[in-house]
KOLDREN-974159 format. One line per field, with one value per residue (C-alpha): x, z negated, y negated; residue in one letter. Coordinates in pm, 1 decimal, padded with zeros to 6 digits, always signed. Layout:
% KOLDREN-974159
u	c(X, ...) $
w	c(Z, ...) $
v	c(Y, ...) $
res	c(A, ...) $
END
This chain:
% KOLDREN-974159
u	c(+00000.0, +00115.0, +00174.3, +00053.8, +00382.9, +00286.2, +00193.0, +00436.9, +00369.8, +00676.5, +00459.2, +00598.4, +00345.7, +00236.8, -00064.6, -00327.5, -00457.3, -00773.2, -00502.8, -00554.1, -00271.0, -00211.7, +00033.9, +00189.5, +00389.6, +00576.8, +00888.2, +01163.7, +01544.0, +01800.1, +02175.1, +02467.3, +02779.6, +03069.8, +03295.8, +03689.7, +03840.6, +03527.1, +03688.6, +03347.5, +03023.5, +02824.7, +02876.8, +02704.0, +02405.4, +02341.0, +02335.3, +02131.5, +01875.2, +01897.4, +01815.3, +01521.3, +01696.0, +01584.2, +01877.5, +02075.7, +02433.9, +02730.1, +03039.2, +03283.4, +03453.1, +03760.2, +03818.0, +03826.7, +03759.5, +03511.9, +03151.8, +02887.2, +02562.4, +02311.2, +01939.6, +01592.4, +01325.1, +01060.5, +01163.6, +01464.1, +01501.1, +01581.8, +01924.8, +02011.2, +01780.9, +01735.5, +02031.9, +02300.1, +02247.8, +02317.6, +02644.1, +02753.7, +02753.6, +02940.9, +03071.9, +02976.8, +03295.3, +03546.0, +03525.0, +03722.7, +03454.9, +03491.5, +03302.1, +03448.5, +03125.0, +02854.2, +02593.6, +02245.3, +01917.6, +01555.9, +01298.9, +01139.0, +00891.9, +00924.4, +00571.0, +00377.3, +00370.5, +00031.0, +00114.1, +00312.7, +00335.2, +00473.7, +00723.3, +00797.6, +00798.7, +00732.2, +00973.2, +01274.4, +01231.5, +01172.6, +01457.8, +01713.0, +01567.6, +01510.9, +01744.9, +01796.4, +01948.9, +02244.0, +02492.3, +02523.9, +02661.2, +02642.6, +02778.2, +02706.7, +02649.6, +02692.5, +02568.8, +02743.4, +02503.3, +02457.9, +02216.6, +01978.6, +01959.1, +01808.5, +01458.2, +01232.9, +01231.6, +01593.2, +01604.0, +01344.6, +01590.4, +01880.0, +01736.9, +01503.4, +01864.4, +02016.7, +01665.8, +01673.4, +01972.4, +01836.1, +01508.1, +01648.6, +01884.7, +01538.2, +01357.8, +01623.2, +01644.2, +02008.1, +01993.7, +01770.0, +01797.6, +01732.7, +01744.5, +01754.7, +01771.4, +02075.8, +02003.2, +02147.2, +02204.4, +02546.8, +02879.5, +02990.5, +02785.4, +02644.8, +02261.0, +02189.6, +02286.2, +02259.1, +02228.2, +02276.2, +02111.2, +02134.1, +02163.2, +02516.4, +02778.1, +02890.5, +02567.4, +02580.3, +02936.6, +02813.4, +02531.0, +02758.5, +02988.1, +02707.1, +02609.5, +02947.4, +02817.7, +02556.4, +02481.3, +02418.4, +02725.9, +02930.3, +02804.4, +02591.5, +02819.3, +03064.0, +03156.4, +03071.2, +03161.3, +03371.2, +03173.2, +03096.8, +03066.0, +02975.4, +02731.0, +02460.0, +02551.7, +02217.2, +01899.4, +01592.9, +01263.7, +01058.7) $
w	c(+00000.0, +00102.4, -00199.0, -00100.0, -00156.8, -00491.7, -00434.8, -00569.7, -00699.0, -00712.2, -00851.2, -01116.9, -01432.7, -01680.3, -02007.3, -01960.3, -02251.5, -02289.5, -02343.6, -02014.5, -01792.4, -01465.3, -01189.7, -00894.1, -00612.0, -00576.9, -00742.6, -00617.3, -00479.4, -00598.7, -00500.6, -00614.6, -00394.6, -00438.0, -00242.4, -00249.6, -00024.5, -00105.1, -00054.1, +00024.9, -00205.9, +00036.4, +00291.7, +00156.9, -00011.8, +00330.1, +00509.4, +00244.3, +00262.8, +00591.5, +00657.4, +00379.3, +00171.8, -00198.6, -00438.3, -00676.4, -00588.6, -00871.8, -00941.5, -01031.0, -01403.2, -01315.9, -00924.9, -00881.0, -00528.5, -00599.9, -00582.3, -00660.1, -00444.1, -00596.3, -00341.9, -00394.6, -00195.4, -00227.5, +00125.4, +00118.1, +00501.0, +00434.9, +00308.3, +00643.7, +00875.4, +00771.2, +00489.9, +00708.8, +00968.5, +00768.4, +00610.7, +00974.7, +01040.3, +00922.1, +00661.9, +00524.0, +00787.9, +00651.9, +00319.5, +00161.7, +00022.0, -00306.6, -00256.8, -00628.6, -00743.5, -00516.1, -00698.1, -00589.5, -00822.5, -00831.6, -01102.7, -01279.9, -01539.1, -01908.5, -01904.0, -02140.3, -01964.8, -01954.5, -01661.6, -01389.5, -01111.4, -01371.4, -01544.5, -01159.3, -00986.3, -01132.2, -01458.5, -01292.6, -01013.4, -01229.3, -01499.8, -01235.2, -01070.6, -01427.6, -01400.8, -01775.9, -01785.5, -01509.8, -01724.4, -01613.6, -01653.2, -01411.8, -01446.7, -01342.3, -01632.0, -01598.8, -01869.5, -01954.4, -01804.4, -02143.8, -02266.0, -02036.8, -02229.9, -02506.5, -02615.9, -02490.4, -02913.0, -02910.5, -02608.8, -02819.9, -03082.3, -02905.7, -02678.5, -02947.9, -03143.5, -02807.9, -02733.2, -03043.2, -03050.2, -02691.7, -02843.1, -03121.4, -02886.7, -02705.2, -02971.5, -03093.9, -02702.4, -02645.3, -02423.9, -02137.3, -01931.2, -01595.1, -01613.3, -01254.9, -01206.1, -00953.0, -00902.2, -00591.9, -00448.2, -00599.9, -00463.9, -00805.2, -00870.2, -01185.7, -01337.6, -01339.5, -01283.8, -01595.5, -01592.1, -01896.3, -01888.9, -02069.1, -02142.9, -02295.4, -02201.4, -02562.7, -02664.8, -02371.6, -02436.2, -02831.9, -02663.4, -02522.8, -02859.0, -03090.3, -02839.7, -02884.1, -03202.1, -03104.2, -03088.9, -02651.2, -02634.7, -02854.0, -02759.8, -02443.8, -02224.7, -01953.8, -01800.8, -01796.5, -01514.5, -01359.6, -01475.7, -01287.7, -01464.6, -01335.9, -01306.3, -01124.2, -00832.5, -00669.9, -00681.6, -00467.9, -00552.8, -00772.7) $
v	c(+00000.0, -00334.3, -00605.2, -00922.5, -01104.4, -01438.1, -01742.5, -02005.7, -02292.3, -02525.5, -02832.4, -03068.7, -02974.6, -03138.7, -03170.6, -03468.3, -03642.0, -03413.2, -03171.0, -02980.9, -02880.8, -03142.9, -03124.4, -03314.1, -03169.2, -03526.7, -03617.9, -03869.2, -03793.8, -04031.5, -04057.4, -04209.7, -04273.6, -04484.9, -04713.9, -04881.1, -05122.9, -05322.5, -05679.2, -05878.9, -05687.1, -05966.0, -05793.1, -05462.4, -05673.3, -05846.2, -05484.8, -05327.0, -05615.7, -05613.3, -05253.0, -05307.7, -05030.7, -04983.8, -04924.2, -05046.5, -05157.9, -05173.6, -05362.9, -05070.0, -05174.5, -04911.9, -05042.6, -05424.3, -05337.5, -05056.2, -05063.9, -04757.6, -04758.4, -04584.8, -04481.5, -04319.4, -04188.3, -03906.1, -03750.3, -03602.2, -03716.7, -04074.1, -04015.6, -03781.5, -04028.1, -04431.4, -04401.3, -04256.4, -04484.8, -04772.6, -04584.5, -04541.1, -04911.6, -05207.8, -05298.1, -04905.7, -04819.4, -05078.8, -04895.2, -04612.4, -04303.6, -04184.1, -03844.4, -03744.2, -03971.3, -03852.3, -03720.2, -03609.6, -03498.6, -03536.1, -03632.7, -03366.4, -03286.7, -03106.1, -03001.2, -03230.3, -03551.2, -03698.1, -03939.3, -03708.6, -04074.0, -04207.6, -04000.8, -03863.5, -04162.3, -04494.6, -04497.3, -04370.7, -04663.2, -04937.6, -04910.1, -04890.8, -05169.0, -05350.0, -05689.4, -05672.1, -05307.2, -05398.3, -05189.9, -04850.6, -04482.8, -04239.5, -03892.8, -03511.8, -03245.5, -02859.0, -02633.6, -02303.9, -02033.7, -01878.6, -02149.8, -02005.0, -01673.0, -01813.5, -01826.5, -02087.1, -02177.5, -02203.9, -02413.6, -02626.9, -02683.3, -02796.9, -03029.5, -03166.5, -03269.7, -03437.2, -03570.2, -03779.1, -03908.5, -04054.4, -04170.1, -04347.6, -04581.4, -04635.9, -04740.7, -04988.4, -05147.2, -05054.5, -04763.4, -04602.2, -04282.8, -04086.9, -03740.6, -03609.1, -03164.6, -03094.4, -02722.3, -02639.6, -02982.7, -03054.9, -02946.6, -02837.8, -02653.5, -02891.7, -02916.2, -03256.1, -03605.3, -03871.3, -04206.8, -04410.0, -04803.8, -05143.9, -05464.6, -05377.4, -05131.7, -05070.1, -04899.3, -04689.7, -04550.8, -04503.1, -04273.5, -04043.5, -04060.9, -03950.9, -03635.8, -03503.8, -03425.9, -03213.0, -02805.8, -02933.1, -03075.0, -02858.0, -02492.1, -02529.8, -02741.3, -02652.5, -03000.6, -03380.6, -03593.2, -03816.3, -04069.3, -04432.2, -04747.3, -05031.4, -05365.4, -05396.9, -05732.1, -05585.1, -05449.3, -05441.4, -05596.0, -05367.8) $
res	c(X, X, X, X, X, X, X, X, X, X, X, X, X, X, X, X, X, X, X, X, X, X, X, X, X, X, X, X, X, X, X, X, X, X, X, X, X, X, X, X, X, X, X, X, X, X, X, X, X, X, X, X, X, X, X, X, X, X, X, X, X, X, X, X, X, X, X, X, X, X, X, X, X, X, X, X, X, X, X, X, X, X, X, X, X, X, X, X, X, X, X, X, X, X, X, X, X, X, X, X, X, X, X, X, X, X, X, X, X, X, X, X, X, X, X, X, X, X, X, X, X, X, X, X, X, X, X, X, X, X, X, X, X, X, X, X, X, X, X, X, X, X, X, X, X, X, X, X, X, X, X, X, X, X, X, X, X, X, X, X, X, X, X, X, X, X, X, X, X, X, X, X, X, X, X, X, X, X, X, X, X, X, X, X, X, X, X, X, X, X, X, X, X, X, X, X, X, X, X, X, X, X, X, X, X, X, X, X, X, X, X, X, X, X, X, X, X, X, X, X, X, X, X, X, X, X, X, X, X, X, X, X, X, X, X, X, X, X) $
END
């Protein structure tokens, strides 16, 4: 007898106020790449603008003439159609790559989000694009493959103790994140790209100080990094 083979369902879920389970098969790519040789960051802005592109571009704190260029879209077409046609042109050809920063992820859901547009969509858009967060942190994390053979309780545990070191900078207005899942669409093979935001860059470097001192960070990870720091010198309209 012939099996008829599942159906998947590969939608983002989530739990709706009245408590019952929602979901959205939406979610948004975003990708970070970086630049040297960057002698005139006009130059980019004017292309960017040009070319209607929504992004975020940095002034690199480690490379006077380095620059990070961080893009989003939900199709995953726009960075291999509209985005790489701008990167082929001027002044995207004067510069020098830095493919040791490129890092790609998407938005994703926990499972008990009552507002999926938002937590999939909307939020990650508009703190990048927030004028009073221009400090930021971006960096690729890889956990060791053992964390995965725990128990859904376990799991629970340790990210509830990194969570809330997270929370706690959020509350107090210092620090904000995006979380972005990198299964499969990173080189090196790591989980997800981070992005730490605010007003200030100390806070942001104290954020990844206190995780050290968690179970996450201490047991459960393989690698963090290279990470980018840098100012936002542009950002889209929101």
């Amino acid at each position: 007898m012939n099996q008829e083979a599942p159906i998947l369902d590969l939608s983002e879920k989530g739990r709706g106020n009245d408590g019952q389970p929602i979901s959205l098969d939406r979610r948004l790519f975003m990708q970070f790449i970086a630049f040297g040789s960057c002698l005139d960051p006009q130059t980019v802005i004017d292309a960017l603008t040009t070319a209607r592109v929504e992004g975020v571009l940095y002034a690199d704190i480690n490379d006077p003439q380095g620059v990070g260029l961080l893009t989003f879209s939900e199709s995953a077409d726009f960075f291999v159609t509209t985005l790489r046609s701008v990167l082929a042109g001027l002044p995207f050809t004067t510069l020098t790559a830095k493919p040791e920063y490129t890092m790609l992820g998407r938005t994703y859901s926990i499972g008990h989000e009552p507002d999926l547009e938002a937590t999939l969509l909307h939020k990650p858009r508009q703190k990048v694009l927030n004028p009073e967060y221009a400090w930021a942190i971006w960096y690729p994390l890889r956990r060791k493959k053992e964390f995965e053979l725990l128990s859904d309780q376990e799991k629970r545990v340790v990210l509830m103790e990194h969570g809330g070191i997270g929370r706690a900078f959020g509350i107090a207005g210092l620090a904000t994140d995006i979380r972005l899942a990198a299964h499969g669409l990173d080189k090196h093979d790591n989980d997800f790209v981070i992005a730490l935001l605010g007003r200030d860059l100390y806070p942001l470097s104290a954020v990844v100080q206190a995780m050290r001192k968690t179970r996450q960070t201490g047991s459960y990870l393989e690698s963090l990094g290279p990470f980018f720091i840098g100012k936002a010198i542009w950002q889209s309209e929101v």
